[in-house]
N, C-alpha and C positions, 0 to 999 in steps of 0.2 A: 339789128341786134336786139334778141332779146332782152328783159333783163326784171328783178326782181327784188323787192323790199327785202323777202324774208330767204336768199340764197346767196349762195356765194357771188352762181354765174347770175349778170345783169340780163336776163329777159324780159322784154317787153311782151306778158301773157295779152295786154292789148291786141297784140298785133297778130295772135293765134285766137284769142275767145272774143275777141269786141266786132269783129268783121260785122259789117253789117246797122251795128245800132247808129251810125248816121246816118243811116239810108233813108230813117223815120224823121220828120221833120219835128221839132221839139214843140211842146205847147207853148210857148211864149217864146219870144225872140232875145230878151237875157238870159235863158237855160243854157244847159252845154248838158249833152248825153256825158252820165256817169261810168265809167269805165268799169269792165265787170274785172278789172284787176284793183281798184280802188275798195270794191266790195269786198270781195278771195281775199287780200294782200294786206290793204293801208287801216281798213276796218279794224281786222286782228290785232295787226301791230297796235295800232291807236289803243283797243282794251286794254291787251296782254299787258303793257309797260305803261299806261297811264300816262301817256303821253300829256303832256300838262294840265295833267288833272284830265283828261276828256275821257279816259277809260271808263265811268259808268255809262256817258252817253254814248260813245261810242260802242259799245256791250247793245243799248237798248238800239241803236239805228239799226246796227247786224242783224236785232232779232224781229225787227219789224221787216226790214226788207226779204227774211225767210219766205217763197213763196208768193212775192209780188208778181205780179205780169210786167214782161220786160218791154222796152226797154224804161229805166229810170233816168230821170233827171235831175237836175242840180242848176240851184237858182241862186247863185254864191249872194247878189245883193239883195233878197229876200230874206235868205237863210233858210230856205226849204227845197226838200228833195218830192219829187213824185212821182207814183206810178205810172203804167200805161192806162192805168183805169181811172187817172185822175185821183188816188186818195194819195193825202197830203202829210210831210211831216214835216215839225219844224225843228230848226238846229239850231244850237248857240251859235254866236257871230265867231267864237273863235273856231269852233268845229268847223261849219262851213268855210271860213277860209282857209283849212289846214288841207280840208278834200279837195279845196277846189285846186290847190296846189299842187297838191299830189296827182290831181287828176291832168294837169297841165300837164305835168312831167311825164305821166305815163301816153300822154298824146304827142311827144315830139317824135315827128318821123322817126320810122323805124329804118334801119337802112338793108334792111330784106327790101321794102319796097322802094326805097330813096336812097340808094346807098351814099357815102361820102368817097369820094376818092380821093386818092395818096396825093394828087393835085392840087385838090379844095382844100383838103387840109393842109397844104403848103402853105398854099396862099393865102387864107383865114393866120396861118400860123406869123406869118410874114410882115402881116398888118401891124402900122405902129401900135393901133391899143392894144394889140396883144401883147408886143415885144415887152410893151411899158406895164400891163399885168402879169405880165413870166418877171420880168425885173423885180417888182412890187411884192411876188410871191418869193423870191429868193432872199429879200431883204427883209422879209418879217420873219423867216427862219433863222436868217441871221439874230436878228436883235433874240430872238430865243437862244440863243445857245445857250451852254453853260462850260466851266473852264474848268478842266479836270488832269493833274499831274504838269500844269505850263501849256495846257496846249486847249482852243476853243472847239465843243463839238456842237455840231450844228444839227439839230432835227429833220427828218425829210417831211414833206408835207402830202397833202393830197385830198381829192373829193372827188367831185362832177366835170367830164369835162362836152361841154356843147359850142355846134357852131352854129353861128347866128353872125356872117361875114366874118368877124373876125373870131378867134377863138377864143372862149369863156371856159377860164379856170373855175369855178367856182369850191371853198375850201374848207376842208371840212377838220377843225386842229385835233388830233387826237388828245385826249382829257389826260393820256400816262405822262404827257412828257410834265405836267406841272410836280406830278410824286417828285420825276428827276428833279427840277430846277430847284425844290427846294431838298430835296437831298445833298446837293451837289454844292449847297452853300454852306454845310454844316463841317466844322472844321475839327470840332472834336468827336472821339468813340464815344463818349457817354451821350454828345448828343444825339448822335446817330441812333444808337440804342435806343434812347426815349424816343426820337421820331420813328424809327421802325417799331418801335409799342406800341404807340399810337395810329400806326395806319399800315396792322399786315397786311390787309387784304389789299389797298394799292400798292406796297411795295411788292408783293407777290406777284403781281400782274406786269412790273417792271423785272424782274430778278426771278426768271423761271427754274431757274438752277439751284436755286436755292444759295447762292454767293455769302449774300450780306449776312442771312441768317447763321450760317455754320462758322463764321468771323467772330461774329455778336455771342458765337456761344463761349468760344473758347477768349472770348475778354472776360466772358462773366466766371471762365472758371480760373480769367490772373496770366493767363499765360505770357510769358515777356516778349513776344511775338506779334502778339492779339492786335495793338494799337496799328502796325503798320501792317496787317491784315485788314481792318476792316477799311485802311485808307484803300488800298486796291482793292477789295471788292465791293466800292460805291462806283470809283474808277473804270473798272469790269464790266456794271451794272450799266452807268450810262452811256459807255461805250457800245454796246450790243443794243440798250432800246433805239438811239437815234436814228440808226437804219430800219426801225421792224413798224413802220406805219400801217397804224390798220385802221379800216373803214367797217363799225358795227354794224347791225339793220336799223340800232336804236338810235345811231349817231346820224345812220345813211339819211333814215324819216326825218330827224330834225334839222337836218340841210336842208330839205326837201321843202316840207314847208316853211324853213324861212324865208322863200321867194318867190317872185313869180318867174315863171319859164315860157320860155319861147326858143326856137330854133331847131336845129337839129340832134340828137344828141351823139354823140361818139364815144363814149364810155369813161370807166374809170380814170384815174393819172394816179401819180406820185410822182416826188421830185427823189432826186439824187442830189444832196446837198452838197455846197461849195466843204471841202474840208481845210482847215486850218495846218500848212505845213510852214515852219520859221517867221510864220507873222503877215503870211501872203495866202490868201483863198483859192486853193486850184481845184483841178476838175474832180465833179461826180464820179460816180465807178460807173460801168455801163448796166444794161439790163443784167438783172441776175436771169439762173436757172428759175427761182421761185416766180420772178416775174413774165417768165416766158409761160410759164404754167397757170399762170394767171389768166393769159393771153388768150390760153387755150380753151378753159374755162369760161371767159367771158364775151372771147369775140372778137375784144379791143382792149387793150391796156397799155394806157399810154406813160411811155416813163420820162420825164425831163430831167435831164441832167446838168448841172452846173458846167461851165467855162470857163476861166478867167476873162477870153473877152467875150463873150456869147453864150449861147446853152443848143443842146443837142436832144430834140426831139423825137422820141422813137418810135412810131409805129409798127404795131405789132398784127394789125390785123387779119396781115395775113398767114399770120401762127394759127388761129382762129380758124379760119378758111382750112387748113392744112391737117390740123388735129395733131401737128408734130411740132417737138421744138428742131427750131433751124436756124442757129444762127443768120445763116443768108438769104434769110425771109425776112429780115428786120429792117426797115425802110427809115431814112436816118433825113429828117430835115435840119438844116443847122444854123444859125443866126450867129455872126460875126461883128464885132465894130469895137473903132479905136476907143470910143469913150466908155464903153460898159467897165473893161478894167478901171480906168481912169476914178470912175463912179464907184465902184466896188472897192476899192482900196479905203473909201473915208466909212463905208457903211460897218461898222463894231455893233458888238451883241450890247445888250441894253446893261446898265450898270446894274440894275437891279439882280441881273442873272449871272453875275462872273461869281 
């Protein structure tokens, strides 16, 4: 599977432009050949968005490596990269470990040449640290919720997903749902008002219809209406972002390098959160249409969806394979057990967010 910093669909440009640069043995034995997608791809990004502060240096690395003899390398415990012709640069220590990361990532098996099958990934899924990190990931969505009209909504979540035996969520929390939480605790219109002054540009990004704004007008112009308008369209507002998880390029890179990587990769996820009906957590909704299109787009996109006693794992891959959606292409692993309700009934959203 391909897959991409700066696109939607995840390609690994590694696995079409890097052929070949290990075939040269590196000049030192702590190097790793630099990926020419780390160059194209994590370079840019790192300027463009100044990625913690590294956007000058990373400007001047892009322009020094214009024109180098290939193949380059990367000496993460040095902190310098080299040519084929031996000329040298040196990188801050946070630079080099941010490529050296992303260079990891863009090195885990591709699965054009490795593929994962509907098997592996069963059985990776199956594994207790998985089962107890899908649990672990449903339960910090929990504590996120927020409680809007008597009733808790829960966030879906989502990142990276890679196997490495068992199956690695890794999670990347989108930054809107914080607008909601504290939206959703404000009890009067005026305050509203004043929080929506104060942060159009992220209420906008939560409330694309423009809901709360055309509420907040007709309070300001008195209407006797207005107060129990703006209450539903905050209610409106939360209720439509806690389904719409999105994974940015800015957010993708800073997952990225937050870690180190190893294994294989399999692509995006998102969860389907447990929803709140009379005070009991039941299931997810299944893959949507935009999710299958997702699928198709990237290869693999994986949806998790909530249980009451387990969760239901969707492989889509071979949506991917197909170039169509199909429903009965959808390859459905599922994990069952008497204690997850059990567990799930004490786990509540954190008081700080009702």
């Amino acid at each position: 599977m391909i897959r991409s910093l700066t696109t939607t669909a995840f390609l690994l440009a590694f696995a079409i432009t890097g052929a070949g640069v290990l075939a040269q043995e590196a000049p030192e034995s702590t190097t790793v050949a630099l990926k020419n997608a780390v160059r194209n791809e994590a370079l840019p990004l790192i300027a463009g968005s100044n990625y913690e502060g590294l956007g000058p240096e990373a400007q001047k690395v892009a322009t020094w490596l214009l024109n180098r003899p290939l193949p380059i390398f990367l000496d993460p415990a040095a902190a310098v990269i080299t040519d084929a012709a031996s000329a040298r640069l040196s990188l801050s220590r946070a630079l080099s470990l941010a490529l050296s990361r992303v260079n990891q990532w863009y090195g885990l098996a591709a699965t054009e040449d490795n593929p994962i099958t509907h098997a592996e990934l069963r059985a990776g899924t199956l594994r207790p640290e998985s089962v107890l990190q899908i649990r672990g990931l449903f339960e910090e969505s929990v504590r996120r919720a927020v409680r809007v009209e008597g009733r808790f909504v829960v966030p879906e979540a989502g990142g990276e997903a890679v196997l490495d035996g068992d199956l690695r969520l890794v999670e990347s929390r989108d930054p809107r749902w914080k607008t909601i939480q504290d939206l959703a605790k404000l009890t009067e219109p005026e305050a509203v008002s004043r929080f929506y002054n104060s942060h159009v540009l992220d209420v906008a990004r939560v409330d694309r219809h423009g809901l709360l704004g055309v509420a907040l007008a007709r309070l300001r112009l008195g209407h006797i209406t207005a107060p129990a308008e703006v209450e539903r369209a905050v209610a409106t507002v939360v209720r439509n972002a806690a389904p719409t998880y999105s994974l940015t390029p800015e957010s993708q890179f800073a997952l990225i390098a937050s870690r180190d990587w190893r294994g294989r990769y399999v692509g995006r996820f998102h969860t389907h959160a447990p929803r709140d009906q009379n005070g009991e957590w039941v299931a997810g909704d299944l893959p949507s249409f935009e999710d299958m299109q997702n699928a198709i787009e990237a290869g693999q996109y994986l949806t998790l969806s909530f249980d009451p006693d387990g969760f239901d794992l969707y492989d889509a891959s071979a949506l991917g394979d197909a170039g169509r959606i199909d429903l009965t292409l959808l390859k459905v692993i599922r994990y069952r057990s008497a204690t997850w309700r059990t567990h799930f009934q004490s786990v509540v959203p954190d008081a700080k967010t009702k």
